[in-house]
C-alpha positions as CSV (number, residue, x, y, z in Angstrom):
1,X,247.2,46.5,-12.0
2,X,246.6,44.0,-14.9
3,X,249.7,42.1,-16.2
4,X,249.7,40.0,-19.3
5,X,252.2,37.4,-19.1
6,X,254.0,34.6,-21.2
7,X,255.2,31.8,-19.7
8,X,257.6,29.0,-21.8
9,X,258.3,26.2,-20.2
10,X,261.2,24.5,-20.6
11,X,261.2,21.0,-18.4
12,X,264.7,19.0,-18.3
13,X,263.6,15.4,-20.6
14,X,265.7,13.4,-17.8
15,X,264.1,15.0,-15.4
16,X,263.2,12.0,-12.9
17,X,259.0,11.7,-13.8
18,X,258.2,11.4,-10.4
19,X,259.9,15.1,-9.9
20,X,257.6,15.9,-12.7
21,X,254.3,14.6,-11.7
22,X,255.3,16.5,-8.4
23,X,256.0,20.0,-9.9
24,X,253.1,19.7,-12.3
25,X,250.6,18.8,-9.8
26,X,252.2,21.5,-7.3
27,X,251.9,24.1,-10.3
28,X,248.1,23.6,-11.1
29,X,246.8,23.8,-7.3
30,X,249.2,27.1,-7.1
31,X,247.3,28.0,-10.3
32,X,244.1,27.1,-9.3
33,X,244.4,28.5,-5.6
34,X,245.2,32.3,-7.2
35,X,242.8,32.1,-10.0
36,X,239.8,31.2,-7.3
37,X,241.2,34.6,-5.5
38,X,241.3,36.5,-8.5
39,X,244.5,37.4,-9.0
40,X,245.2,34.8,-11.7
41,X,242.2,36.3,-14.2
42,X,242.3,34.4,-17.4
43,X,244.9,31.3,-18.9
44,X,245.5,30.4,-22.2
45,X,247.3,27.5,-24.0
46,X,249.3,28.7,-26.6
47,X,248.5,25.6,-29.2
48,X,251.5,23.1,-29.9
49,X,253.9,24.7,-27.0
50,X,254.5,24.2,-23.7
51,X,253.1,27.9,-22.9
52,X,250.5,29.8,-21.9
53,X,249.5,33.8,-22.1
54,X,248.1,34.8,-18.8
55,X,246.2,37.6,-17.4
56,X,247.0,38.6,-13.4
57,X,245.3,41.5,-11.9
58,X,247.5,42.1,-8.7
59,X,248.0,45.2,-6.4
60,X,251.4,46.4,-8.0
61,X,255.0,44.8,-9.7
62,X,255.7,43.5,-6.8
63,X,252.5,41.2,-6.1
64,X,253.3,40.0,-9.4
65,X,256.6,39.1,-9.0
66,X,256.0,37.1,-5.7
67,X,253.7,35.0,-7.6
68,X,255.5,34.5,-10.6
69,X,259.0,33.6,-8.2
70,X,256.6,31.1,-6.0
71,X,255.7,29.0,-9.2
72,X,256.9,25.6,-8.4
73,X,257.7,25.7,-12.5
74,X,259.6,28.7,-12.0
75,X,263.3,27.8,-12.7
76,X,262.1,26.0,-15.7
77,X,260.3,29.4,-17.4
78,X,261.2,31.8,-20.1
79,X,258.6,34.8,-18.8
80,X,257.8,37.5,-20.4
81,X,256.0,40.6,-18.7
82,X,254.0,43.3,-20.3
83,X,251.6,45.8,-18.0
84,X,248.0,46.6,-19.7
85,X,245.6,49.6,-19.3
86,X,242.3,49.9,-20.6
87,X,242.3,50.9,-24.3
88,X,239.6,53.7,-25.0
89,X,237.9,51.8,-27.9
90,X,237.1,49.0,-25.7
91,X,232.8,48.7,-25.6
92,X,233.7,47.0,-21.7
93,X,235.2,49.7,-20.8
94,X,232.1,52.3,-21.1
C-alpha cells in the first residue's frame, strides 16, 4: 500500500544539542536503513520548514504505523497520513 505522509517537526530550542545531534543522526540511519529496503520510496524537503512529504510503500496501516512510531523524531512530529492509489490518467501506470 502506498502512503503519502507529512511530517512537521517540531524540536524543543533548549533541547540539550547533544540530545539533538543524537536524535538527528538516529533519524537519518532509520531513514536511510528503510529507504534502502524500499519501504521509505521517495523524501522531500518542504522548502523553508522543518518538514518533509514522504512516500512509504508498506504491506498495510499497520506497517506504516510501526515505522512512523519507531522514528527517533517521533514525539517531536505533527504527521499527517493520506493513503494513495493509482490514478487512471497516470502514463506510468499503463
Amino acid at each position: 500500500m502506498l502512503f503519502a505522509v507529512r511530517m512537521d517537526v517540531e524540536i524543543p530550542r533548549d533541547l540539550d544539542p547533544g540530545v539533538r545531534a543524537d536524535l538527528l543522526a538516529r533519524e537519518k540511519a532509520y531513514c536511510q536503513e528503510l529507504q534502502k529496503s524500499g519501504e521509505w520510496v521517495h523524501i522531500w524537503r518542504c522548502v523553508g520548514q522543518h518538514a518533509n512529504i514522504s512516500v512509504f510503500d508498506v504491506a498495510d496501516n499497520e506497517a506504516l504505523h510501526r515505522i512512523l512510531w519507531d522514528l527517533p523524531l517521533f514525539p517531536y512530529m505533527r504527521i499527517e497520513v493520506t493513503p494513495l492509489a493509482r490514478h487512471p490518467s497516470d502514463l506510468a501506470a499503463e
